[in-house]
C-alpha positions, 0 to 999 in steps of 0.5 A, spaced: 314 644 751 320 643 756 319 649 759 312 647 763 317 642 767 311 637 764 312 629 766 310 622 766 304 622 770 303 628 771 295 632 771 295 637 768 289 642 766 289 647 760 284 653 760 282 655 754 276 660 751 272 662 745 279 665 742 283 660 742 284 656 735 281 649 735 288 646 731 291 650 736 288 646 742 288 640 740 295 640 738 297 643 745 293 637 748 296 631 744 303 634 746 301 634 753 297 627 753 304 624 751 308 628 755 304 625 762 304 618 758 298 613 760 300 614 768 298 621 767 292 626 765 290 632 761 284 635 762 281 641 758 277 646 761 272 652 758 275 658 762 266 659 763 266 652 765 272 652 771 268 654 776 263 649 776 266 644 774 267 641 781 273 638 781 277 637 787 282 641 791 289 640 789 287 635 782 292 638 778 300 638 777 301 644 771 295 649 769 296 652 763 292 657 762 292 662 756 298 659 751 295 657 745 298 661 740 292 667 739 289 666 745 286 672 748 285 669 756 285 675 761 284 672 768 278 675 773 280 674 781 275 668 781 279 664 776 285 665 779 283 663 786 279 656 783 287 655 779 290 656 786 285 652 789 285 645 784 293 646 785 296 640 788 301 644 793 308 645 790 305 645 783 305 650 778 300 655 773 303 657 767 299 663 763 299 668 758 295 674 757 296 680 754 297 687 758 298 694 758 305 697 757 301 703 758 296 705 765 290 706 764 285 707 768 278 703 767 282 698 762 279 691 761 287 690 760 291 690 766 300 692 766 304 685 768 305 688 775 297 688 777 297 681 773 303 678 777 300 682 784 292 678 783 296 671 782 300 673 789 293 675 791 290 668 789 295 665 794 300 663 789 308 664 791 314 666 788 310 669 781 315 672 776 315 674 769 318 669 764 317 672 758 313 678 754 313 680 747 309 683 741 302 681 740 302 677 733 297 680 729 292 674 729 293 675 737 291 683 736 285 680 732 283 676 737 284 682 743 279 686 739 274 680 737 273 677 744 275 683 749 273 689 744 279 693 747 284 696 742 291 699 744 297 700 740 301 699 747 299 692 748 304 686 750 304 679 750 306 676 758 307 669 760 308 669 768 309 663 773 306 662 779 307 656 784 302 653 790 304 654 797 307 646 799 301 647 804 294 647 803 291 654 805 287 653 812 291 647 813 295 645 821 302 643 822 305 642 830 311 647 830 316 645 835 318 651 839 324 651 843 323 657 847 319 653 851 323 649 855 327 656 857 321 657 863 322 656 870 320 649 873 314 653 877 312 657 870 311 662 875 317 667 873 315 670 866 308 672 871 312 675 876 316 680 872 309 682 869 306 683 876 311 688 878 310 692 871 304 693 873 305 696 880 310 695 887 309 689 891 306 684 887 311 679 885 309 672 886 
């Protein structure tokens, strides 16, 4: 559990779907709740609900999605725009998924590098890989159960992601020093550029 950075106070989400184990779950939460202790919050969310469950940009601290021991989560483009998106900036989103070892084309399972390239692309920053390992055999269970893909080349990935200390879309003043370089009159900088573009006209 110590490796989420989780803390008093915090809100954290956790995703889960069909395939995770109901025990599973429930243990995984109760650490949760007393990690974050009264100040905080844990809420879970059905990977099929996230997207309408209208919560507010930036609501969460930590979002864990897909590490419940024998769950078989794989993450669409929009779920990963939605984490980023109710992230508060500088928090972070923890997942496990498996994935391919192997290229192979039309796959519902995707390589660790095109997992780590949709988090990027979702608008998360310093995404790495923390660990892989071999599927259990509940987990390989659970692949073909709940995604119907069978492979004998698959692992289990646990990448990070952190949102940007900025929302998206948001303006900050930048302070620019080259502007106290130009003249009294402002009028050098058109002067050089009225020469370029022919004889006789500087200012």
């Amino acid at each position: 559990m110590a490796d989420f950075g989780i803390s008093v106070g915090q809100f954290v989400a956790v995703i889960w779907d069909k395939s995770c184990p109901a025990e599973a779950l429930k243990d995984l939460v109760d650490k949760l709740q007393a990690l974050t202790g009264d100040e905080g919050h844990v809420s879970m969310e059905n990977i099929n609900q996230l997207l309408q469950s209208a919560h507010k940009e930036s609501s969460f601290d930590i979002v864990l999605s897909g590490v419940i021991p024998g769950s078989s989560i794989v993450h669409s483009a929009e779920i990963l725009a939605e984490v980023a998106r109710i992230l508060r900036p500088g928090g972070c989103l923890f997942l496990k998924e498996p994935v391919e070892t192997a290229v192979v084309n039309n796959s519902k399972v995707r390589t660790a590098s095109k997992l780590c390239s949709a988090l990027t692309l979702s608008g998360l920053v310093e995404v790495k890989e923390l660990q892989r390992e071999s599927l259990s055999p509940e987990e390989m269970q659970s692949v073909q159960e709940h995604l119907g893909y069978h492979s004998d080349s698959l692992l289990s990935v646990q990448i990070t992601g952190k949102k940007p200390n900025f929302e998206v879309g948001s303006s900050s003043q930048l302070k620019l020093s080259i502007a106290k370089k130009s003249s009294p009159s402002g009028k050098a900088g058109l002067g050089t550029f009225f020469c370029l573009n022919g004889p006789g006209r500087t200012s």
